[in-house]
TINU-842104 format. One record per residue (C-alpha): residue number from 1; residue in one letter; x, y, z. Coordinates in Angstrom, 3 decimals, padded with zeros to 6 digits. Layout:
N
+-----+------+----------+----------+----------+
| seq | type |       xx |       yy |       zz |
+-----+------+----------+----------+----------+
| NUM |    a |        X |        Y |        Z |
...
+-----+------+----------+----------+----------+
//
This chain:
342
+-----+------+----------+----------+----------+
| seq | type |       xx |       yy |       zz |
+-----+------+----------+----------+----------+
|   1 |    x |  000.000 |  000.000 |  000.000 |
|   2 |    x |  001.434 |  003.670 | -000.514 |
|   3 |    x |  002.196 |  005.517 |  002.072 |
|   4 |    x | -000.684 |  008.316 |  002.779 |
|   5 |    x |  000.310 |  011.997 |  002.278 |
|   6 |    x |  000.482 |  014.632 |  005.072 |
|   7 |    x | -002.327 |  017.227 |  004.473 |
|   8 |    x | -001.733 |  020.680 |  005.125 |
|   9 |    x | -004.502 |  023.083 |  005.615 |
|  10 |    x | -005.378 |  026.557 |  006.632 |
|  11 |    x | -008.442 |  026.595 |  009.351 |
|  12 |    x | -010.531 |  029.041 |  011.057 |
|  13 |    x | -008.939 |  029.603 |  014.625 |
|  14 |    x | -011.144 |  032.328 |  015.781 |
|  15 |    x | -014.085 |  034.960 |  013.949 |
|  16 |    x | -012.470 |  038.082 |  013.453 |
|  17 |    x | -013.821 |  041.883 |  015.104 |
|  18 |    x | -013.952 |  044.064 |  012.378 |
|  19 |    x | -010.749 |  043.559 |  009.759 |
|  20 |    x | -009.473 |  040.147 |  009.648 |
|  21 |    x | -005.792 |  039.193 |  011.656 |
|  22 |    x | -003.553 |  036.564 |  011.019 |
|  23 |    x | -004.289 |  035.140 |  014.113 |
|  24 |    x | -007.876 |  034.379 |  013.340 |
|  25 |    x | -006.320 |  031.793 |  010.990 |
|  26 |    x | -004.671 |  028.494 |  011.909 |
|  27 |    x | -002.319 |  026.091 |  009.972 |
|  28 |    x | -002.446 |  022.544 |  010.576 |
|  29 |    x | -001.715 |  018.962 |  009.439 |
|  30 |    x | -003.298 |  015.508 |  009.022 |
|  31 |    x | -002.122 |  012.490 |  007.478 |
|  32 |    x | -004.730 |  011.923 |  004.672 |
|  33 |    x | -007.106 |  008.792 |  005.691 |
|  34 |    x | -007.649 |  005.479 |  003.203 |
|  35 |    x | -010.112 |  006.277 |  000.177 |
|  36 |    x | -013.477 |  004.088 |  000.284 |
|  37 |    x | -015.381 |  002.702 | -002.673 |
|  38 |    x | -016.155 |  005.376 | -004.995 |
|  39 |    x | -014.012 |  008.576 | -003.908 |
|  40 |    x | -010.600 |  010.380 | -005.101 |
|  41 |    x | -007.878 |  011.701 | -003.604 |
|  42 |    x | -007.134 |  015.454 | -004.587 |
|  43 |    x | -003.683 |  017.030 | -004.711 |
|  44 |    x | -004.632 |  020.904 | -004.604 |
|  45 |    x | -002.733 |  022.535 | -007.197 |
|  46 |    x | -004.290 |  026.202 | -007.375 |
|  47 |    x | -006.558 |  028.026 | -004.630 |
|  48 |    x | -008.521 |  030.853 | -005.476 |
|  49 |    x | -009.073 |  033.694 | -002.853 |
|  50 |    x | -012.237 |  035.777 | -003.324 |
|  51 |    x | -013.600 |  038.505 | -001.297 |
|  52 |    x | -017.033 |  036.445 | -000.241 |
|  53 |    x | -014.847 |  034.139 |  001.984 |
|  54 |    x | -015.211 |  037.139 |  004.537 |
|  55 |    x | -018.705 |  036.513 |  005.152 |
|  56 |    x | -018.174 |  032.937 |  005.944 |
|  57 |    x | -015.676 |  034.119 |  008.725 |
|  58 |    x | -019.094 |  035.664 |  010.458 |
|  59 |    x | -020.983 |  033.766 |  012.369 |
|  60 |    x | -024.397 |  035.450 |  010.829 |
|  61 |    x | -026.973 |  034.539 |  009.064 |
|  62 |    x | -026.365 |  034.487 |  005.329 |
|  63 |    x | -026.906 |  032.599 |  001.964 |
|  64 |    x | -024.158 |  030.116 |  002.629 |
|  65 |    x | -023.605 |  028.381 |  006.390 |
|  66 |    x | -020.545 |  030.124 |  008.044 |
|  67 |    x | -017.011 |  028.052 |  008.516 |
|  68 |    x | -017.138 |  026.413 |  011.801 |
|  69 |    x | -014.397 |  027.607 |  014.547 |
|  70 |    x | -011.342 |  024.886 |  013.592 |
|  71 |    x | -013.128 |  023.901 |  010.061 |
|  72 |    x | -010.871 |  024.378 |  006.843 |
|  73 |    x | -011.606 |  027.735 |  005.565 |
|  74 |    x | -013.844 |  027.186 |  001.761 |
|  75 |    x | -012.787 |  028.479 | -001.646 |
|  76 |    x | -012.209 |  026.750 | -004.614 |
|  77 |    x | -010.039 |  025.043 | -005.913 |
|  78 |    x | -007.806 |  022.961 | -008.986 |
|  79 |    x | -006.319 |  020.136 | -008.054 |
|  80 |    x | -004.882 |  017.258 | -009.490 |
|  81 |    x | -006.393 |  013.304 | -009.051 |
|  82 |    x | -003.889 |  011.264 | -006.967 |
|  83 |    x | -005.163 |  008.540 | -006.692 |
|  84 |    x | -008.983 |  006.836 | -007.380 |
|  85 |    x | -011.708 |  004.570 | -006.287 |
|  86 |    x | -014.173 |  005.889 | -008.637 |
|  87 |    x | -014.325 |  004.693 | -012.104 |
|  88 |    x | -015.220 |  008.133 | -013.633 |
|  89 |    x | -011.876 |  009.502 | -012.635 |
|  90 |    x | -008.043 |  008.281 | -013.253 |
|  91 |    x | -005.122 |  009.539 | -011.797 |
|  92 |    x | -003.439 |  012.572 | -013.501 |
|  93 |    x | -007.168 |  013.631 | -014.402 |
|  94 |    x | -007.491 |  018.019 | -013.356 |
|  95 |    x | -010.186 |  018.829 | -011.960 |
|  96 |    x | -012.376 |  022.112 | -010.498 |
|  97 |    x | -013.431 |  021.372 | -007.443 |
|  98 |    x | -014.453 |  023.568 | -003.895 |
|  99 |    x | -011.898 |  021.635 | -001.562 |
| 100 |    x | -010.591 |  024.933 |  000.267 |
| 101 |    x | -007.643 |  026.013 |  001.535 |
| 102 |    x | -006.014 |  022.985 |  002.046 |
| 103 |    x | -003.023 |  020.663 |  000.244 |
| 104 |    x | -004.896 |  017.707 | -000.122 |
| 105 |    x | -008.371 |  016.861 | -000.232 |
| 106 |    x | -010.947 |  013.819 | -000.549 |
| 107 |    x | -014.424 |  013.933 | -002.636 |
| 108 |    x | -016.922 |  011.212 | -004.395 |
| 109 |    x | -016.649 |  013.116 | -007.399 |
| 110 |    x | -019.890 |  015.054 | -007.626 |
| 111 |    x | -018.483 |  018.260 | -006.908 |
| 112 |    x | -015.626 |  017.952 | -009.273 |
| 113 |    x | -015.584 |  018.783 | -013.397 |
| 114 |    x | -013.245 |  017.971 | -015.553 |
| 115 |    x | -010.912 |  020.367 | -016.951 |
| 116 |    x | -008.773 |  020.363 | -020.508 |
| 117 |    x | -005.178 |  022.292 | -020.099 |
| 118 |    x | -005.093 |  022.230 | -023.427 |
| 119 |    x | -007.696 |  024.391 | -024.093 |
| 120 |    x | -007.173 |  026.943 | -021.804 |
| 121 |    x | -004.558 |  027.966 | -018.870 |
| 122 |    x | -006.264 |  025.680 | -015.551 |
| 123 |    x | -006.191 |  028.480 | -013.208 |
| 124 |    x | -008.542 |  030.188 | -016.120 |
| 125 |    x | -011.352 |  028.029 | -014.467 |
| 126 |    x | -011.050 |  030.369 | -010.772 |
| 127 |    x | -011.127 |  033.698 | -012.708 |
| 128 |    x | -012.067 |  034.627 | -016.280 |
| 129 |    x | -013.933 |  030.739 | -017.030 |
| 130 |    x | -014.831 |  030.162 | -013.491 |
| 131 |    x | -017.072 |  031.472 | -010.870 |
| 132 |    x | -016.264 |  035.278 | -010.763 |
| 133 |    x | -016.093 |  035.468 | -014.922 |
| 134 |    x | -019.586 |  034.042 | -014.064 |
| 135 |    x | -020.408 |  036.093 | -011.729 |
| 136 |    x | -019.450 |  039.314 | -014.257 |
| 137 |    x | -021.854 |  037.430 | -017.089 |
| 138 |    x | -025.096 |  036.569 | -015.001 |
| 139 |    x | -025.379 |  040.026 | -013.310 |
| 140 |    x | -025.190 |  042.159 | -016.285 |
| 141 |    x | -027.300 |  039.697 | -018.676 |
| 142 |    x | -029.654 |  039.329 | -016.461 |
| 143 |    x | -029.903 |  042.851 | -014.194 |
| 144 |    x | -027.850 |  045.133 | -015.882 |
| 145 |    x | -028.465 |  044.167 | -019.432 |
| 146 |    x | -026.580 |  046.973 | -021.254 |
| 147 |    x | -027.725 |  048.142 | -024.350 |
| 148 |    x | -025.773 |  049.535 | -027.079 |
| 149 |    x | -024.618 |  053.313 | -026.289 |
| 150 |    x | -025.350 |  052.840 | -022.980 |
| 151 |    x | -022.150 |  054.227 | -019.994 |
| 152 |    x | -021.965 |  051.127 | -017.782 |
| 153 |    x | -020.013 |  052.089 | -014.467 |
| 154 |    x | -018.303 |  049.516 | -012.669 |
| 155 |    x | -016.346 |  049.192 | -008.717 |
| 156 |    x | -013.487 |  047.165 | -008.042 |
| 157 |    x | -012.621 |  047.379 | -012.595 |
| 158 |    x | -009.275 |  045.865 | -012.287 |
| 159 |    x | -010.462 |  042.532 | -010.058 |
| 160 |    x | -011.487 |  039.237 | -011.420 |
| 161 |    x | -015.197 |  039.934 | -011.436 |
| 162 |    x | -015.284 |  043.820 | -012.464 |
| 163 |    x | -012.516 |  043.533 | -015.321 |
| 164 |    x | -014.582 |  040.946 | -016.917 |
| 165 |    x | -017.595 |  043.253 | -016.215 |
| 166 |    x | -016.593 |  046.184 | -018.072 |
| 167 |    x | -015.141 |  043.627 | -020.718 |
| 168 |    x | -018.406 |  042.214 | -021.819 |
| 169 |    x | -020.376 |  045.121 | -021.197 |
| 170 |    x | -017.835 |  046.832 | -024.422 |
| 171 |    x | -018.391 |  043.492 | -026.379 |
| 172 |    x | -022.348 |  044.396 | -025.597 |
| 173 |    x | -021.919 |  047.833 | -027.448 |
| 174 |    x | -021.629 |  050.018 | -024.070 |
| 175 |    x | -019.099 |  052.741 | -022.965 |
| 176 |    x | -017.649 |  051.664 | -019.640 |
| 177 |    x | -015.853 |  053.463 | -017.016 |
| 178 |    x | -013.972 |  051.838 | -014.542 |
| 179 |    x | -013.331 |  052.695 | -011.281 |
| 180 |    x | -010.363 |  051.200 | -009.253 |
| 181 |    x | -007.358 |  052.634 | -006.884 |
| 182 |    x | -004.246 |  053.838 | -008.485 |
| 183 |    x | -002.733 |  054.718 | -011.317 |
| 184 |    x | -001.566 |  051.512 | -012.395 |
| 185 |    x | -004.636 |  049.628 | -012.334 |
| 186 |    x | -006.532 |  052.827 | -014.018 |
| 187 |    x | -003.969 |  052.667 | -016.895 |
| 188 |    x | -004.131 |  049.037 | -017.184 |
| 189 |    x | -007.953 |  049.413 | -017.711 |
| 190 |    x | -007.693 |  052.365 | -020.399 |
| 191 |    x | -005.160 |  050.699 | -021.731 |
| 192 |    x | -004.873 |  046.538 | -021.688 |
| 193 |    x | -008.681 |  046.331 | -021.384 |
| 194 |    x | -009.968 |  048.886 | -023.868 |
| 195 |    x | -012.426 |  051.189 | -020.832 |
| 196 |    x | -013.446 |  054.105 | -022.192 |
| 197 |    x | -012.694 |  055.893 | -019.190 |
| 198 |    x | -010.944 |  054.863 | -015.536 |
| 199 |    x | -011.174 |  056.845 | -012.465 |
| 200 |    x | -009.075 |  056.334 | -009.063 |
| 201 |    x | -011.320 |  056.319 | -006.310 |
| 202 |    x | -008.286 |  057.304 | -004.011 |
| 203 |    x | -008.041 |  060.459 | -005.911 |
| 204 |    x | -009.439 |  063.618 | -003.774 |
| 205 |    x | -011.309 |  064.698 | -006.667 |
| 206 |    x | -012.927 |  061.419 | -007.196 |
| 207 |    x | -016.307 |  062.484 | -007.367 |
| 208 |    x | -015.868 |  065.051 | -009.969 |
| 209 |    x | -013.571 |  063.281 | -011.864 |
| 210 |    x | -016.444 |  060.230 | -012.060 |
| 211 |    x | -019.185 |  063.143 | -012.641 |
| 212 |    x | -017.021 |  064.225 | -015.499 |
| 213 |    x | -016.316 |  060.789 | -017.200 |
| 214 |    x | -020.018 |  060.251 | -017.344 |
| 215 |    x | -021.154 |  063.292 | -018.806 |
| 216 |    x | -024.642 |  061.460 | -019.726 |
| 217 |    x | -024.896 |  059.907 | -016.310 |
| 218 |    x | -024.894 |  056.123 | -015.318 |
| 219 |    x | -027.611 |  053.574 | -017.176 |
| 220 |    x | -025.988 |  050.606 | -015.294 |
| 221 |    x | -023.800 |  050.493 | -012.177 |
| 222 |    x | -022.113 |  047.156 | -011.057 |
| 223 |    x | -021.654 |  047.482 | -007.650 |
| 224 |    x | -018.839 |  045.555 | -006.031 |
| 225 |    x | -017.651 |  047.888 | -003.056 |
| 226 |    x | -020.312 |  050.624 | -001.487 |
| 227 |    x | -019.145 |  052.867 |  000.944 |
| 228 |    x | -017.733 |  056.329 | -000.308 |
| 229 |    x | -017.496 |  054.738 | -004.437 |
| 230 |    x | -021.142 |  054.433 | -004.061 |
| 231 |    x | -021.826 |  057.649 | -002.795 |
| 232 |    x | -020.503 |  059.206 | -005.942 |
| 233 |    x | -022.430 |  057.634 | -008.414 |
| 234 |    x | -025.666 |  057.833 | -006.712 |
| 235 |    x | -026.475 |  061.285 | -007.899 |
| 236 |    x | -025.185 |  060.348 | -010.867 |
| 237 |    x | -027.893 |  057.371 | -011.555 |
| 238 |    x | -030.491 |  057.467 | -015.050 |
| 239 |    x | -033.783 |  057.667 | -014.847 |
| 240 |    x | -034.336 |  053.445 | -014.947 |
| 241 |    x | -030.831 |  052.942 | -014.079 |
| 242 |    x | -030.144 |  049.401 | -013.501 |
| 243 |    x | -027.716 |  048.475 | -010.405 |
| 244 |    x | -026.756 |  044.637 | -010.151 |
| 245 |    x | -025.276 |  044.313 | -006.550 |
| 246 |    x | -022.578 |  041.948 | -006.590 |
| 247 |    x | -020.631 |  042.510 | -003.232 |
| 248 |    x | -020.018 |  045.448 | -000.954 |
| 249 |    x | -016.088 |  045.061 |  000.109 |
| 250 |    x | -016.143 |  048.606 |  001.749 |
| 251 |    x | -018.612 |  047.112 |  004.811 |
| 252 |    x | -017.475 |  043.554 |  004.713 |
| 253 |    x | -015.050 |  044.585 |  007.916 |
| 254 |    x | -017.878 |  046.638 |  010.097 |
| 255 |    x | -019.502 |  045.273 |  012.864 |
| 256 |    x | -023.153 |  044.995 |  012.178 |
| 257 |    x | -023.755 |  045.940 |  015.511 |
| 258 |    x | -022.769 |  049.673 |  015.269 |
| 259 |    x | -025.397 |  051.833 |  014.082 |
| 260 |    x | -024.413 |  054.182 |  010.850 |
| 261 |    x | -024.359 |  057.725 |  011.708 |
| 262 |    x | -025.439 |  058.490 |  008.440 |
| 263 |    x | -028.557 |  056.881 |  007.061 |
| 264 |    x | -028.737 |  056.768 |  003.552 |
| 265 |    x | -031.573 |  054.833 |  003.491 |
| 266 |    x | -034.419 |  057.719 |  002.841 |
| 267 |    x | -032.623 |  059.595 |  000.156 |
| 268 |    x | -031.589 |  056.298 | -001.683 |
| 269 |    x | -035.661 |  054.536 | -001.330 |
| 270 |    x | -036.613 |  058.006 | -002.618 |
| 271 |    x | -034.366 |  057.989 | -006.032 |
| 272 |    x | -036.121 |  054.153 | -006.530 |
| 273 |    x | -038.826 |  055.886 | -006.569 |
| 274 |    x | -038.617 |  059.069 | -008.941 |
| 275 |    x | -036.085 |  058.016 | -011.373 |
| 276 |    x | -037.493 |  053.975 | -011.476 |
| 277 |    x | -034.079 |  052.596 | -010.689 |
| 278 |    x | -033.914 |  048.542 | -010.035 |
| 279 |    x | -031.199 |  047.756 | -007.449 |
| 280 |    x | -031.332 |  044.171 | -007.313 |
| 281 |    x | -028.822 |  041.898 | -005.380 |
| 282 |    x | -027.736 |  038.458 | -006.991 |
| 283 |    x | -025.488 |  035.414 | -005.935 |
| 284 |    x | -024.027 |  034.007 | -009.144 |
| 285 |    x | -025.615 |  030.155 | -008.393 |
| 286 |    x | -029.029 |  032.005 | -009.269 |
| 287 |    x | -028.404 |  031.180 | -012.783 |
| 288 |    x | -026.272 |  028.166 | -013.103 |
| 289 |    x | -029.080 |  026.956 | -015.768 |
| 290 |    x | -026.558 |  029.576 | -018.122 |
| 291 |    x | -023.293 |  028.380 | -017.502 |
| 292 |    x | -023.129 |  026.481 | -020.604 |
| 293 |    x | -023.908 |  029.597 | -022.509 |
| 294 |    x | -021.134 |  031.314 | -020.519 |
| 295 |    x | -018.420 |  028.643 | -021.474 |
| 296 |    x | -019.602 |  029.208 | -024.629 |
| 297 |    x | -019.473 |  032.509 | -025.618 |
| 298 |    x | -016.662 |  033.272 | -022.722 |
| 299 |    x | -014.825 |  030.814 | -024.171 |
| 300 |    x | -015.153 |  032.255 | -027.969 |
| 301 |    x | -014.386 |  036.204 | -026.710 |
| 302 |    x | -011.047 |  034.947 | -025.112 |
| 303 |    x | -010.080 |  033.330 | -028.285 |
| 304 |    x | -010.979 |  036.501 | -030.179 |
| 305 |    x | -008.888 |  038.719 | -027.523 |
| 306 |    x | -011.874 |  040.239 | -026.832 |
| 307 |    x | -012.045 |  039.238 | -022.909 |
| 308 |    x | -008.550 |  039.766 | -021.069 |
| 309 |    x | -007.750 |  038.874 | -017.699 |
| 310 |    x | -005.165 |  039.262 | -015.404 |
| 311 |    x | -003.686 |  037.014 | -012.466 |
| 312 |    x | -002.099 |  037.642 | -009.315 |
| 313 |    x | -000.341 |  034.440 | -007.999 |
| 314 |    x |  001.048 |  034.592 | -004.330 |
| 315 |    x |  003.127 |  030.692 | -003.930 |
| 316 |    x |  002.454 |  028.392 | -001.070 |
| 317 |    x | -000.467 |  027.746 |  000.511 |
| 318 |    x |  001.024 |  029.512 |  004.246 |
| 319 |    x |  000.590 |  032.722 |  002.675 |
| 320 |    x | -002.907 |  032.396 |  002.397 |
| 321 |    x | -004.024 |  034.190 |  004.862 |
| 322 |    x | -001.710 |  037.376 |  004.786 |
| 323 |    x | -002.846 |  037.372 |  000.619 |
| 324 |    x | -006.331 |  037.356 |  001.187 |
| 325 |    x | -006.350 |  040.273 |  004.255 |
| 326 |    x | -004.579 |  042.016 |  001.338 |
| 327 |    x | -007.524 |  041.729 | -000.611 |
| 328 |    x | -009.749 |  042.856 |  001.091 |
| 329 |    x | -007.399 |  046.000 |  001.290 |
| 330 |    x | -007.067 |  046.237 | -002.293 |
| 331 |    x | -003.676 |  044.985 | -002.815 |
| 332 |    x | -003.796 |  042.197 | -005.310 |
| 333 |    x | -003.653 |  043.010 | -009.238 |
| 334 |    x | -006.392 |  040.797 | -011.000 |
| 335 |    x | -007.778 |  038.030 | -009.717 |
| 336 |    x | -006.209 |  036.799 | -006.735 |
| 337 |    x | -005.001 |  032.442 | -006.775 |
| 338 |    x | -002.851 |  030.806 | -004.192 |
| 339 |    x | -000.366 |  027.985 | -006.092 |
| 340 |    x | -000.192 |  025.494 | -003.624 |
| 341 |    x |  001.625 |  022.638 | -005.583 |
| 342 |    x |  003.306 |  022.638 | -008.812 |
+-----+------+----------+----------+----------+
//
């Protein structure tokens, strides 16, 4: 019998008070346990860090049950199939799978789906292919749903989910504006990505710079951060303005206990009102009857060049943690995977 591997993995020590700390993270190790009929062993290859794994550090009621205090922090994940008691799988078979932030991992294969590295770069399947290229597709075709001459505004541009947002919303005939912090990023929107227009929400004139890059307001607004970004395109909003709400990454931190001093509520229920806007709030699984269009036509725009993305890869699965507080900071480049094996 082979020997069974060591598995390293990253769990949840304690819930954090406001901004995540390294010390509300924990790593540990296992040896790996024998396989029974019908599952696989998983060698984790690639982990991908996304802002939603914040929530699941709350112990709140959500869409998704929290992680448990000492349970492996979730995300997804490619791995590679070690070894196999199912017949559907063989070893050396890559796979995309949810196995979370750990080095090794055991399933029965119905969570897993085969993946072709010829056809496209693997870690493709956590960003542009995957989940948040998904998660880009669903909200605008079904809540934004640009039309042609439209200015689509969209948070967070240069991350996996808004640089694929601004992306398709061009291929859909709209001008797109981009808002994201720094210079670099801004350029790299203007000009890797083909935005119209970029703005830098850390500028002090950020308002009026966004006011002036959308000189026929906002039709559609993709919101992936709140707090002060959202402030400045409120006023800004069409008549029937269309506002998917993806994630809020400014208030993911707060504690839901302390009251705003600042209630925004009345003036923003009012402007739902007179100009007819539809804020609606999605979770990407909503429409998983699509997917297969997604592939599809995802698949065809990257082949065309028409739907870029960009990766930031921090190495070894240890520095987890530290990359994803960074996140949630801003700090990563594109979308944000972990490579925890080679």
């Amino acid at each position: 019998m082979p020997t069974q591997p060591t598995a390293t993995r990253v769990v949840l020590a304690s819930r954090p008070s406001g901004k995540p700390v390294a010390e509300n993270f924990r790593l540990e190790a296992e040896t790996v346990r024998d396989l029974a009929e019908g599952e696989v062993l998983l060698q984790i290859l690639y982990l991908s860090l996304d802002p939603y794994m914040r929530g699941r550090m709350d112990d709140a009621k959500s869409y998704a049950k929290p992680v448990e205090i000492g349970g492996v922090m979730e995300g997804g994940t490619v791995a590679r199939v070690l070894r196999t008691r199912n017949a559907a799988f063989d070893p050396g078979d890559i796979v995309l799978s949810h196995s979370g932030w750990q080095s090794h991992a055991i399933s029965n294969g119905s969570d897993l789906r085969k993946l072709d590295p010829g056809q496209a770069p693997v870690t493709t399947a956590l960003g542009v292919l995957g989940m948040p290229g998904f998660t880009a597709y669903a909200g605008l075709r079904n809540i934004g749903k640009p039309k042609a001459g439209e200015t689509v505004v969209v948070a967070a541009a240069s991350g996996a989910v808004g640089s694929a947002v601004g992306q398709i919303a061009r291929i859909f005939g709209a001008r797109v504006v981009g808002i994201a912090g720094g210079r670099e990023k801004c350029d790299y929107l203007r000009d890797v990505l083909g935005f119209d227009a970029a703005v830098d929400h850390h500028s002090s004139d950020f308002a009026t710079a966004l006011a002036a890059a959308c000189p026929q307001g906002i039709d559609v607004y993709f919101e992936n951060v709140g707090g002060p970004v959202w402030s400045a395109v409120f006023p800004l909003l069409n008549d029937f303005a269309r506002v998917p709400v993806c994630g809020l990454i400014a208030h993911y931190n707060e504690d839901s206990s302390v009251a705003n001093s600042h209630d925004q509520l009345p003036a923003v229920m009012r402007a739902i009102l007179r100009k007819s806007l539809t804020i609606r709030g999605f979770i990407q699984r909503e429409f998983a009857d699509q997917r297969s269009d997604f592939y599809r036509e995802a698949g065809a725009w990257i082949a065309e060049g028409r739907l870029k993305h960009k990766e930031d890869i921090v190495v070894g699965l240890e520095n987890a943690p530290e990359a994803f507080i960074g996140l949630l900071e801003g700090k990563n480049f594109g979308k944000l995977i972990v490579r925890v094996a080679s």
